[in-house]
C-alpha positions as a printed NumPy array, in Angstrom:
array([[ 199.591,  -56.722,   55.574],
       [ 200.435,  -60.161,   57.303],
       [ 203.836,  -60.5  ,   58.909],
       [ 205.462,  -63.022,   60.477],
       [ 206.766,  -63.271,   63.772],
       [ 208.759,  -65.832,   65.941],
       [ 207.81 ,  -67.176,   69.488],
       [ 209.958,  -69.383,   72.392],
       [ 206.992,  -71.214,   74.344],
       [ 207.959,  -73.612,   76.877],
       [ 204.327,  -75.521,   75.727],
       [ 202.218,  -75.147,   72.761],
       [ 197.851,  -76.158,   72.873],
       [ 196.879,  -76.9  ,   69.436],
       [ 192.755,  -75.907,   69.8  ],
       [ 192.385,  -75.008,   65.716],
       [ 189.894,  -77.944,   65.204],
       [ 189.981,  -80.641,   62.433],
       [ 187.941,  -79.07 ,   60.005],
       [ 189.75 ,  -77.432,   57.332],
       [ 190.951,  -79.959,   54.565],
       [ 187.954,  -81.245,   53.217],
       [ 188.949,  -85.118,   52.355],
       [ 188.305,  -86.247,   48.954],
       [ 188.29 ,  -90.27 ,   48.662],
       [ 189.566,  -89.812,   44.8  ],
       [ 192.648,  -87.803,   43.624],
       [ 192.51 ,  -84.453,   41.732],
       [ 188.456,  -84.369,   41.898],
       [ 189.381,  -80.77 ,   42.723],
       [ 189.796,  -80.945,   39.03 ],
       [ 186.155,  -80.931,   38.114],
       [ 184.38 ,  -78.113,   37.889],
       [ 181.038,  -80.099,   38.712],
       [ 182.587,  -81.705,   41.986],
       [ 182.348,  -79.934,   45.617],
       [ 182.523,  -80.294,   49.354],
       [ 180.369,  -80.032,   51.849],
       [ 183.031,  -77.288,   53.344],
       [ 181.718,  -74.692,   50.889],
       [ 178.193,  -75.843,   50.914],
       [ 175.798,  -73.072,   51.641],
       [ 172.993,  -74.023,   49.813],
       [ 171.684,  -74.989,   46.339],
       [ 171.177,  -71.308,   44.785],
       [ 174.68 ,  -70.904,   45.931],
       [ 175.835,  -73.828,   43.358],
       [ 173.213,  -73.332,   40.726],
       [ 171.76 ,  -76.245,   41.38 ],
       [ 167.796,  -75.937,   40.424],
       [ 165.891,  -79.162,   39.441],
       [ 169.34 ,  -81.099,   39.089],
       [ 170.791,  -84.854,   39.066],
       [ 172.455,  -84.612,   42.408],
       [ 175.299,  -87.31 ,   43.481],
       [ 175.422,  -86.835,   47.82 ],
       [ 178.385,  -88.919,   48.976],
       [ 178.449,  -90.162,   52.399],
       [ 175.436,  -90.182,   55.054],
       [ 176.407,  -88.293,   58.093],
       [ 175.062,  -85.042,   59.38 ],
       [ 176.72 ,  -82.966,   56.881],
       [ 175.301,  -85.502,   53.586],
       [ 171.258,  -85.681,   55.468],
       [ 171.079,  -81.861,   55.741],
       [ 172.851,  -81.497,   52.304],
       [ 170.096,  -83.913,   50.347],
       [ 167.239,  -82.417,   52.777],
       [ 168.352,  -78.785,   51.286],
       [ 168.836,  -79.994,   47.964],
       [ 165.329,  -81.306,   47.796],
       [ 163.583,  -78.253,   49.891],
       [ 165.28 ,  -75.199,   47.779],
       [ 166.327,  -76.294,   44.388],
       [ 163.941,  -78.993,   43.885],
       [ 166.571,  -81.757,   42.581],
       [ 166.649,  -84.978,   41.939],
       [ 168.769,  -86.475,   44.954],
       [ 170.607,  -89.663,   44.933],
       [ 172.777,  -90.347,   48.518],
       [ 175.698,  -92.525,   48.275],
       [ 177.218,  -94.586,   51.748],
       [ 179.369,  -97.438,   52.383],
       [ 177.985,  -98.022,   56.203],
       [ 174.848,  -95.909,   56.289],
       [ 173.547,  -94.518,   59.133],
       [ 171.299,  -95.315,   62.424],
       [ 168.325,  -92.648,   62.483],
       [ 166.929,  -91.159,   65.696],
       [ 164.147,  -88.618,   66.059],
       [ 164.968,  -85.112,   67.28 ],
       [ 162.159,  -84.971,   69.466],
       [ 160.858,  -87.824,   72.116],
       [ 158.263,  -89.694,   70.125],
       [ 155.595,  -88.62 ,   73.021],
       [ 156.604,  -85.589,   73.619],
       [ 158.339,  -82.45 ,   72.878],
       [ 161.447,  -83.318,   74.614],
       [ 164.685,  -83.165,   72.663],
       [ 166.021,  -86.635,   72.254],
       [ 169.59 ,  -86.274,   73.855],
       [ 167.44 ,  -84.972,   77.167],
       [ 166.181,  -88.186,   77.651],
       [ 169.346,  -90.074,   77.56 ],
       [ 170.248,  -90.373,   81.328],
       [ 173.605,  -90.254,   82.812],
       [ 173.912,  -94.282,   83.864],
       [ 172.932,  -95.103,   80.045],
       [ 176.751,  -94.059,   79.402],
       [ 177.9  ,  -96.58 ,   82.231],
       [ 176.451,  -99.494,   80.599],
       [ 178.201, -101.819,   78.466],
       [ 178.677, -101.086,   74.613],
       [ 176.66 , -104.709,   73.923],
       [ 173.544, -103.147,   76.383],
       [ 174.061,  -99.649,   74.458],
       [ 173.75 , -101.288,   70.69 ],
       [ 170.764, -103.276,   72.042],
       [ 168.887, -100.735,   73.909],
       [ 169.288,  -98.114,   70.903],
       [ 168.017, -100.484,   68.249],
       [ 165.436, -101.79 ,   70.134],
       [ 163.637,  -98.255,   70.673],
       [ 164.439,  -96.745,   67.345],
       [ 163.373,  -99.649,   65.325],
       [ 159.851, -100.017,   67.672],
       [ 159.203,  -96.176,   68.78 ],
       [ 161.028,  -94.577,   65.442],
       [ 160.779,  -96.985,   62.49 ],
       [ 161.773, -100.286,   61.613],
       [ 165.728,  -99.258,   60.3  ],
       [ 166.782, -102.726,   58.772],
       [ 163.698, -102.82 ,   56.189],
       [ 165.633,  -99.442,   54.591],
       [ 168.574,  -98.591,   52.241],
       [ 169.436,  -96.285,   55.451],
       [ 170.39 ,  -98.72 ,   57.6  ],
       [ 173.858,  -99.07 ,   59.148],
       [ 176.529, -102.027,   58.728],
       [ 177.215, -101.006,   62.448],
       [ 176.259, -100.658,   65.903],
       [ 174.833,  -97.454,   66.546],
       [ 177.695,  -96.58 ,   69.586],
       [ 180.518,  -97.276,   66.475],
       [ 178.628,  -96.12 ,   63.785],
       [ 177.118,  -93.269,   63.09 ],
       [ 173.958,  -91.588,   64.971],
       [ 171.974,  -89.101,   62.832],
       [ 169.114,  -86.725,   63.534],
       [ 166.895,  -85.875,   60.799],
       [ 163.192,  -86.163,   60.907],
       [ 163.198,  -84.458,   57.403],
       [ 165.784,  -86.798,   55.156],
       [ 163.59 ,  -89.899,   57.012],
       [ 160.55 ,  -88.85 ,   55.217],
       [ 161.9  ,  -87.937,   52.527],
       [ 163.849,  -91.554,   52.158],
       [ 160.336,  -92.761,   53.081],
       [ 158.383,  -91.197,   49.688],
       [ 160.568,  -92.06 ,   47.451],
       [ 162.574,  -88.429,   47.195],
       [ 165.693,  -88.813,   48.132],
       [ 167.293,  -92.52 ,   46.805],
       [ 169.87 ,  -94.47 ,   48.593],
       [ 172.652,  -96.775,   47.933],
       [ 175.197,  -98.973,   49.265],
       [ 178.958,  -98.566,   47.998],
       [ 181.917,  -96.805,   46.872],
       [ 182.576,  -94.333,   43.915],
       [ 185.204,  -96.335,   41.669],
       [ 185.712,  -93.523,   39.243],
       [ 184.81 ,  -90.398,   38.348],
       [ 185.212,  -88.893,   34.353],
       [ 184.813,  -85.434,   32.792],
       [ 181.71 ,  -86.522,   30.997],
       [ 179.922,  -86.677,   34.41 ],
       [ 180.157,  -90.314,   34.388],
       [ 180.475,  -92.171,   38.085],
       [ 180.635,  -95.78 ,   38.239],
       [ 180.006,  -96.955,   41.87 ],
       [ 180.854, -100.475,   42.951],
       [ 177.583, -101.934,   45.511],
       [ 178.165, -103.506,   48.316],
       [ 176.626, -106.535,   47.161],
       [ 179.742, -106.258,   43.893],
       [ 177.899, -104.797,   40.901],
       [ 178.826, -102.24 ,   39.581],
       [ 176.289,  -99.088,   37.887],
       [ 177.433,  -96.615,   35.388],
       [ 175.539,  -93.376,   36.367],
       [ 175.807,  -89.94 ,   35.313],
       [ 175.174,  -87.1  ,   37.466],
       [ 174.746,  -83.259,   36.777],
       [ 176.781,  -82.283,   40.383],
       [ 178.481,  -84.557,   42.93 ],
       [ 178.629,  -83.047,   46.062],
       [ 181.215,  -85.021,   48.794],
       [ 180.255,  -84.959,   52.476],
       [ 182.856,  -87.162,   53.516],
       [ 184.554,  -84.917,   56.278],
       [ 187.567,  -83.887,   56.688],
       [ 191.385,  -85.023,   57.138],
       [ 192.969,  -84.303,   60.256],
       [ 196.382,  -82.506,   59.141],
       [ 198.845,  -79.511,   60.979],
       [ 200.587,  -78.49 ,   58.274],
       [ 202.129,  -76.088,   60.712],
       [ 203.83 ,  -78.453,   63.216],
       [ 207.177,  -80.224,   61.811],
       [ 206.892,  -83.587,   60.767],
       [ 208.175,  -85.395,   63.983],
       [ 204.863,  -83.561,   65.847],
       [ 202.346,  -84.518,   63.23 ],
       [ 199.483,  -86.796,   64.337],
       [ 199.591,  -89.881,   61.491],
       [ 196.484,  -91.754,   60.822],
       [ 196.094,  -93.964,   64.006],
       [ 195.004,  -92.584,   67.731],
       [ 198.099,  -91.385,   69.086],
       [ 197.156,  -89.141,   71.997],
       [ 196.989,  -90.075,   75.599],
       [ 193.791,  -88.974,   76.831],
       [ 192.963,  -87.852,   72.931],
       [ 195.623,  -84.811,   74.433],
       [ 198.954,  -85.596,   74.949],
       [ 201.399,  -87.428,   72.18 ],
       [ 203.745,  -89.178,   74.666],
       [ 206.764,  -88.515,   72.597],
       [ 206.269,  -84.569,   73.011],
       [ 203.668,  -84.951,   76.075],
       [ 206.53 ,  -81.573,   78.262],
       [ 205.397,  -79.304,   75.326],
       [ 202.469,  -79.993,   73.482],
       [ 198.887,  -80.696,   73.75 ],
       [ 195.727,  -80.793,   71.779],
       [ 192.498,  -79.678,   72.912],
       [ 188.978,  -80.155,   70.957],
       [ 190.257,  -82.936,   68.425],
       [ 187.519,  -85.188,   68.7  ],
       [ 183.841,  -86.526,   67.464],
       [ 181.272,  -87.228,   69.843],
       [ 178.025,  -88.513,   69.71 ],
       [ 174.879,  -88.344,   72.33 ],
       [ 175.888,  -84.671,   73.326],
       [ 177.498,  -80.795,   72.724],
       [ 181.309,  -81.194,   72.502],
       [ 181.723,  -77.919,   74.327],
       [ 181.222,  -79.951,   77.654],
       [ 184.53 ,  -81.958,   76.705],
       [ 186.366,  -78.984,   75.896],
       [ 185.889,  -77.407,   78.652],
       [ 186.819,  -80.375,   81.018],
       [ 190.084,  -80.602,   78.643],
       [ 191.032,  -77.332,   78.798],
       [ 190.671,  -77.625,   82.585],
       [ 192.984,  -80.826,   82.215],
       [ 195.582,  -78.862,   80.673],
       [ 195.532,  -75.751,   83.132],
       [ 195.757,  -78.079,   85.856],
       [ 198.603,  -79.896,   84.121],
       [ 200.312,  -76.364,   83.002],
       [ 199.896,  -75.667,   87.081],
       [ 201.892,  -79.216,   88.198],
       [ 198.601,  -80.164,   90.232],
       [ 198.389,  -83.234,   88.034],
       [ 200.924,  -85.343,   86.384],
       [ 201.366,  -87.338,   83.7  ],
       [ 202.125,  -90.935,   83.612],
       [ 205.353,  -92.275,   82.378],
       [ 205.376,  -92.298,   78.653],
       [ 205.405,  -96.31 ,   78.785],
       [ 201.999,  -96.165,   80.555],
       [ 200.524,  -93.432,   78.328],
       [ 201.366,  -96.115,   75.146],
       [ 200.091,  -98.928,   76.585],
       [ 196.61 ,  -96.39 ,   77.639],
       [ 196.778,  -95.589,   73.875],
       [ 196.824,  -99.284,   72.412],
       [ 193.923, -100.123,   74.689],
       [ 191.885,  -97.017,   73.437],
       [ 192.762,  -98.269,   70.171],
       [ 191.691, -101.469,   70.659],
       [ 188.064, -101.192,   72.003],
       [ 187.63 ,  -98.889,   69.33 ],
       [ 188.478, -101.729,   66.604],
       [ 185.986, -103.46 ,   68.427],
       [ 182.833, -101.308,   68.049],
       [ 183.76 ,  -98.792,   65.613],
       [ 183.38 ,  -98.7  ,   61.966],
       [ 186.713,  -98.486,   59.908],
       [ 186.815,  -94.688,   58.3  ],
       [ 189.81 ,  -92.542,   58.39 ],
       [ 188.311,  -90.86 ,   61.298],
       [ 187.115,  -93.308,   63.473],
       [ 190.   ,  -92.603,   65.735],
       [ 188.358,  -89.424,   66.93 ],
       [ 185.106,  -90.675,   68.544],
       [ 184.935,  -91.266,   72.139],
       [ 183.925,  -93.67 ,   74.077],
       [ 180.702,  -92.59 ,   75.977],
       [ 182.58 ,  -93.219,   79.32 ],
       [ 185.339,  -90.603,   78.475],
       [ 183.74 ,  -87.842,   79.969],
       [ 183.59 ,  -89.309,   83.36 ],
       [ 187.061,  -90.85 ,   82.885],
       [ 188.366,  -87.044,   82.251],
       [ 186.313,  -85.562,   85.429],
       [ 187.337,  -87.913,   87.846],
       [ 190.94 ,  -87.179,   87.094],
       [ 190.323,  -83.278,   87.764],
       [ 188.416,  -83.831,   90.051],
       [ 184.704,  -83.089,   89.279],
       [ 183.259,  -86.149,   89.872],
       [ 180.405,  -85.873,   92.374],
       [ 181.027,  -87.573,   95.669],
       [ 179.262,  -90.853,   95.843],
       [ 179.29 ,  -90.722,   99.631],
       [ 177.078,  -87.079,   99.326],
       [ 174.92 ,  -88.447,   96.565],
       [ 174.028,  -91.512,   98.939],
       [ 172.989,  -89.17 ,  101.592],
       [ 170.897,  -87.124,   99.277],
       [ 168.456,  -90.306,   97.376],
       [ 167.065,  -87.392,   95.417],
       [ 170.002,  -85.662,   94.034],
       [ 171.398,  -89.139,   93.595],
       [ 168.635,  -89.949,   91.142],
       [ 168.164,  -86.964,   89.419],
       [ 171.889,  -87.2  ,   89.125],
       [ 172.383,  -90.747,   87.032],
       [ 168.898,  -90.182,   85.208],
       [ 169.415,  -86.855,   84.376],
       [ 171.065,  -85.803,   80.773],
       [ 175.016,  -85.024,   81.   ],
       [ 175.285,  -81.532,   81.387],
       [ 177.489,  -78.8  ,   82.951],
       [ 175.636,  -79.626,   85.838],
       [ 176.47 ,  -82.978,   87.188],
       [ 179.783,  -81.98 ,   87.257],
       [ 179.227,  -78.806,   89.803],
       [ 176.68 ,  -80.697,   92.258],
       [ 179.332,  -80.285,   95.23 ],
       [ 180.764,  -77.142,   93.625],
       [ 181.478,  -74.775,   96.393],
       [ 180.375,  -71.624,   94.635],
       [ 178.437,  -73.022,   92.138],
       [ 176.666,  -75.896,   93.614],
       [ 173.56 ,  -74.415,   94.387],
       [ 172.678,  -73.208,   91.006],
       [ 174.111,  -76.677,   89.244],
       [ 171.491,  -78.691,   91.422],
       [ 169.053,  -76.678,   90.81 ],
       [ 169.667,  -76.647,   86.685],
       [ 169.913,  -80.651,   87.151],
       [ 166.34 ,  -80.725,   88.211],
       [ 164.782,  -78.423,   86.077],
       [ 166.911,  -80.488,   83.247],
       [ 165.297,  -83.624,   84.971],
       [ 161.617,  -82.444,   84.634],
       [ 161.42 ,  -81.151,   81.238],
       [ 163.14 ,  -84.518,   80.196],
       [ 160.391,  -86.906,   82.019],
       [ 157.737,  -84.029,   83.067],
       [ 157.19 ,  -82.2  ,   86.77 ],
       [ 155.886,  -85.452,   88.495],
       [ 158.446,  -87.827,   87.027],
       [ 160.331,  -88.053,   90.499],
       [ 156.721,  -89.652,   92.143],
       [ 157.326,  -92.538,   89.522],
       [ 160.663,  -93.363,   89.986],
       [ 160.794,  -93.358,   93.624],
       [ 157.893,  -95.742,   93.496],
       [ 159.661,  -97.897,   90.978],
       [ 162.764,  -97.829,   92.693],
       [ 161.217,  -98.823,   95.857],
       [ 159.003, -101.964,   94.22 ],
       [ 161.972, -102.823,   92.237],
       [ 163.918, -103.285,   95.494],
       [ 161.559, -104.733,   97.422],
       [ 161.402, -107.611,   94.565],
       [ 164.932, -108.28 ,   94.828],
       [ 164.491, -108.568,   98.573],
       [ 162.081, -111.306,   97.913],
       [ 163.615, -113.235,   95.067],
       [ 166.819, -112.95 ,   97.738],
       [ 164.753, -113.871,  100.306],
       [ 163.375, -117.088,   98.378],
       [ 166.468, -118.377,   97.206],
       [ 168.151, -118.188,  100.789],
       [ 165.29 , -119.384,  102.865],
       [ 162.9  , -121.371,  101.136]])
């Protein structure tokens, strides 16, 4: 038997998530008993759904291994429904059997967003497949748009399985009817035996009062701290990420907050912490695309941002002194690792992970290679210096 009971904190950590009110993009679909969310999704037996007409609304990781299960274990008839679509990338290096987010180094995140979207479409379209000659493809760049991994929903897009389509759901009606409006402004009257809505979820504490409630628009410091209650509240895990686990930027929150909690850091004025927010929110207008959750991904130098102000980024002057831990450091992945190099109890066993990490990314005599090319790299610059200044 539940029963309430009343606290005094001096400071509250809200670390619930943002998962649990699915968003609908129409009113009362709830309505319709041929409507769902991906939030109760557990597969197609679950829903009855056995050689159906299948609506799949939106085309992130929830929507690709929604259709993919659709297709594998009821056998329906899949149609998959997106206003940006989605940039693909294979779960496994194309020569290899390296998973993909191992062989995204560290300095890759230092690089501009521009040198990100170019690099990304560049290999996916030559190594992966050609993206822009499919329904699949993405309105934006892949660092503000969405990043996918599924081998599975690719081939399946490829034969002809699972269809596609650009645009918005204008209406739904209780005769199954959906008319969607394209992109290109047609509309198409279609009727569908389920429509199944993988278009996440809507960031809401029903449980704070209304002067604490986050609105619609980035207003954390630090995706943390709301500057108008930044002495007694904080929010820990409210984010999306792409390129890696989200568990590393939890952790280096939650060490944020202790650390904060423990006066060893402070807080800027609440001035400065508006102005941080407004530039946050502008580089995101910039390079993401406009959902009601675009205000949760990161940038991919957040992570680095965070540790430096804690206090766990490596020191430079060390990695100089050490040319092998240095590069092993900026071309391995970002793990747990890179930020415990020059831990006093832990450093030993953090290096050590980093270069195991390093050769099952690039293979045990990867570190022959890139000495070599670091060393003919720089001796070309020398010259082309060399040249310009002397000759």
């Amino acid at each position: 038997k539940s029963q309430a009971m009343l606290f005094e904190v001096e400071y509250l950590i809200v670390a619930n998530g943002h998962t649990a009110h699915p968003n609908y993009p129409l009113k009362s679909l709830q309505d319709f008993d041929f409507v769902s969310h991906s939030a109760t999704f557990k597969n197609s037996v679950q829903l009855g759904l056995y050689r159906k007409n299948v609506l799949v609304v939106g085309l992130s990781h929830s929507a690709v291994d929604v259709a993919v299960n659709l297709i594998s274990s009821g056998q329906n008839q899949v149609t998959v429904l997106t206003r940006k679509g989605s940039w693909f990338a294979p779960k496994y290096h194309m020569k290899s059997d390296t998973p993909s987010d191992l062989r995204l180094p560290r300095f890759f995140t230092h690089l501009s967003d521009k040198m990100q979207n170019n690099l990304i479409k560049k290999s996916l379209n030559r190594q992966y497949f050609n993206q822009s000659c499919w329904e699949i493809s993405s309105k934006c760049d892949p660092v503000g748009g969405s990043l996918v991994s599924n081998d599975e929903f690719v081939r399946l897009v490829k034969t002809g399985k699972i269809t596609v389509i650009h645009g918005s759901i204008s209406s739904i009606d209780k005769t199954r009817n959906v008319i969607i409006s394209r992109t290109d402004g047609t509309d198409t009257n279609l009727t569908f035996d389920h429509v199944l809505f993988c278009t996440g979820y809507k960031t809401d504490f029903e449980f704070l009062s209304t002067d604490m409630r986050l609105g619609g628009r980035n207003e954390l410091y630090l995706n943390m701290i709301p500057p108008k209650h930044a002495s007694h509240l904080a929010f820990i895990g409210l984010f999306n990420v792409k390129y890696t686990s989200p568990f590393q930027i939890i952790d280096l929150q939650a060490q944020y907050i202790a650390m904060l909690l423990g006066g060893i850091i402070k807080l800027p004025c609440q001035e400065d912490m508006v102005k941080s927010i407004a530039k946050q929110e502008e580089n995101l207008s910039e390079n993401s695309c406009k959902t009601h959750r675009a205000n949760l991904f990161l940038r991919s130098d957040y992570r680095d941002h965070l540790a430096s102000i804690i206090g766990k980024t490596p020191s430079m002057l060390k990695l100089l002194l050490c040319p092998r831990l240095l590069i092993e450091y900026y071309m391995g992945p970002i793990t747990w690792a890179g930020y415990n190099i020059h831990h006093t109890r832990l450093g030993s066993v953090a290096r050590q992970s980093l270069r195991d990490t390093c050769r099952r990314a690039w293979g045990q005599h990867w570190f022959p290679k890139v000495k070599c090319a670091v060393v003919v790299g720089a001796a070309g610059a020398v010259a082309v210096f060399c040249r310009k200044c002397y000759f």
